[in-house]
C-alpha positions, 0 to 999 in steps of 0.5 A: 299344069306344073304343080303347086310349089313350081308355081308358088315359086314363079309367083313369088318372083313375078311379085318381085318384079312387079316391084320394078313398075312405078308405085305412083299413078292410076296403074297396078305394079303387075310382074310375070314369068313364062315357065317351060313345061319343066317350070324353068323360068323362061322370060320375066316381064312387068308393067313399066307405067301408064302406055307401056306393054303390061307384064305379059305382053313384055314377059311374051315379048322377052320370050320371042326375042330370046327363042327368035321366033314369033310362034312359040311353042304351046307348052308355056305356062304364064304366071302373072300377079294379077288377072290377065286384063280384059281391056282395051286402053292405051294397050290391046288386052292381055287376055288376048296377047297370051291367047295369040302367043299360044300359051298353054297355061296361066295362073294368076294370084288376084282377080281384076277388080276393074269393070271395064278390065276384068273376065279375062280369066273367062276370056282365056278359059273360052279359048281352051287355056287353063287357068288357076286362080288365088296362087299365093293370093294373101302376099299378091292382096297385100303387096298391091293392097293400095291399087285394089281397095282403090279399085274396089272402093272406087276412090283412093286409097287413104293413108291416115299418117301422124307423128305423136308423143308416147301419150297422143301429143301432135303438139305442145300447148303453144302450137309448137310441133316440131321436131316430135319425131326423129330424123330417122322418122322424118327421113322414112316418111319423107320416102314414103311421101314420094311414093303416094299420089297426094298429100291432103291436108286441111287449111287449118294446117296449111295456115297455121304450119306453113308446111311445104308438104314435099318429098325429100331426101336426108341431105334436102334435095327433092325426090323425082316423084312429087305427090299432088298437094291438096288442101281441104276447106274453105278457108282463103290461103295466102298464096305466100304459103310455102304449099304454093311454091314451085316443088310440086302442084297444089290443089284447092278443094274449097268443100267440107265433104270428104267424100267429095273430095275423094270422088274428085281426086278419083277422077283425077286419076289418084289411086293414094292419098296421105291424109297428113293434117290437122287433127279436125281433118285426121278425126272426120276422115276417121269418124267417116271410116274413110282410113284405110291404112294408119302410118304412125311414128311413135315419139318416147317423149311426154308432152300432155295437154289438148294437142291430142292427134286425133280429136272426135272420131264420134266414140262415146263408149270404150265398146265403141273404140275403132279396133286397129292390127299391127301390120307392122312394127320396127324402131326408127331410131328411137321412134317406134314405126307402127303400120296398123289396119282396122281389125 
């Protein structure tokens, strides 16, 4: 086995391929990078989206092409993001791909969570590989952190996302909300839409807003990926509101259970979910512990009043306050961006 700061190094470039593969959708983003026995990177690959060759099959690929033998020689490590799947779906599995290509080594940062897809690792490990695990494991856990706690938790990944004035505001006592934040703040959430799988909202919002609740860029045209949008209760929509337009597909889930409509998007193939309004569906989403992630921009403004962000998310004591960490922070303009975690 090469030793540890040849393998951190493979690593962190295989994270960075695996940045290639489409954010959206049921799959991970997986990279990988097949080593020669001097820790030179002899062929890069990753996962493309659903039904395309996954990361090693690709790197493997790349590989025989290069060299232009089918047998390679057996003194190659393989370095992937995540464990070699166990699976057979619209692909063979990995495990087995890089037990045919005779590799002598594979190092991997994440355990497969999946039931159907992990043990590949014991897989390659029966055959007389040698396998490491946890290589750079923090930076792999946060970089595909959504398709990991999806697949964990088995339901999407929630992302609780709100523009508010420095004192909580979401709106003023009128009702009227826009523009809190920024043009630069409206333009990042817009990218970042257009990397989610849906966008939930409540029909409270959808009535009262008319959001269009799409993707789109600065100069108004629409991003290639549109999220699912979801509207939450039972309440009738017109179908007049802008959330039923052409842009993108809607769907009403007429239910007043959260977890109901997290298992129905689950078996939708939904791995993400931005939770984008209003305060009453923000507040049960949290008061429930269902938010995985807060996406929070930050107007300099003062508005006051009862318009808070959040409503009752069941704290009676400040003891009982939901503690968050800063993941990350940055200026947008002259909103403050916050990317925080319960602690």
């Amino acid at each position: 086995m090469l030793n540890q700061q040849v393998l951190e190094v493979a690593m962190r470039r295989a994270l960075e391929l695996s940045l290639n593969g489409p954010a959206v959708g049921i799959n991970p983003q997986v990279g990988a990078v097949i080593l020669d026995e001097f820790g030179n990177i002899a062929a890069e690959g990753w996962h493309e989206g659903s039904g395309t060759p996954h990361a090693e099959v690709m790197a493997i690929h790349n590989l025989r092409t290069k060299l232009g033998v089918h047998a390679l020689p057996q003194n190659y490590t393989a370095v992937v993001t995540l464990e070699p799947c166990n699976h057979t779906g619209k692909t063979g599995p990995c495990s087995l791909a890089l037990i045919e290509a005779g590799i002598a080594n594979v190092v991997y940062a994440s355990s497969d969570p999946g039931d159907a897809s992990s043990n590949g690792a014991q897989v390659l490990r029966n055959a007389g590989i040698e396998v490491l695990s946890g290589v750079l494991l923090q930076e792999a856990e946060e970089q595909n952190r959504v398709w990991l706690t999806a697949n964990r938790l088995k339901r999407p990944f929630v992302t609780l996302k709100y523009a508010s004035s420095l004192d909580g505001r979401s709106a003023a006592e009128d009702g009227s909300s826009q523009w809190i934040s920024g043009p630069e703040s409206r333009a990042e959430s817009h990218l970042r839409r257009s990397e989610v799988d849906a966008i939930l909202v409540g029909t409270g919002t959808a009535i009262d807003d008319d959001p269009e609740l799409t993707a789109r860029k600065p100069d108004g045209s629409y991003y290639e990926n549109q999220p699912l949008r979801v509207v939450l209760g039972e309440s009738e929509l017109s179908k007049d509101l802008r959330i039923f337009n052409d842009k993108a597909q809607t769907l009403e889930l007429k239910t007043r259970s959260i977890h109901g409509a997290l298992a129905e998007l689950w078996a939708r193939g939904i791995k993400h979910v931005w939770v984008e309004g209003g305060p009453k569906v923000a507040s049960k989403f949290e008061k429930l512990g269902l938010v995985d992630e807060y996406i929070i921009y930050l107007a300099p403004m003062l508005i006051g009043g009862e318009k808070t962000s959040l409503r009752n998310i069941g704290v009676e004591n400040i003891k009982d306050a939901h503690k968050l960490k800063f993941v990350e922070t940055k200026m947008l303009g002259e909103d403050i961006f916050i990317r925080a975690r319960r602690s």
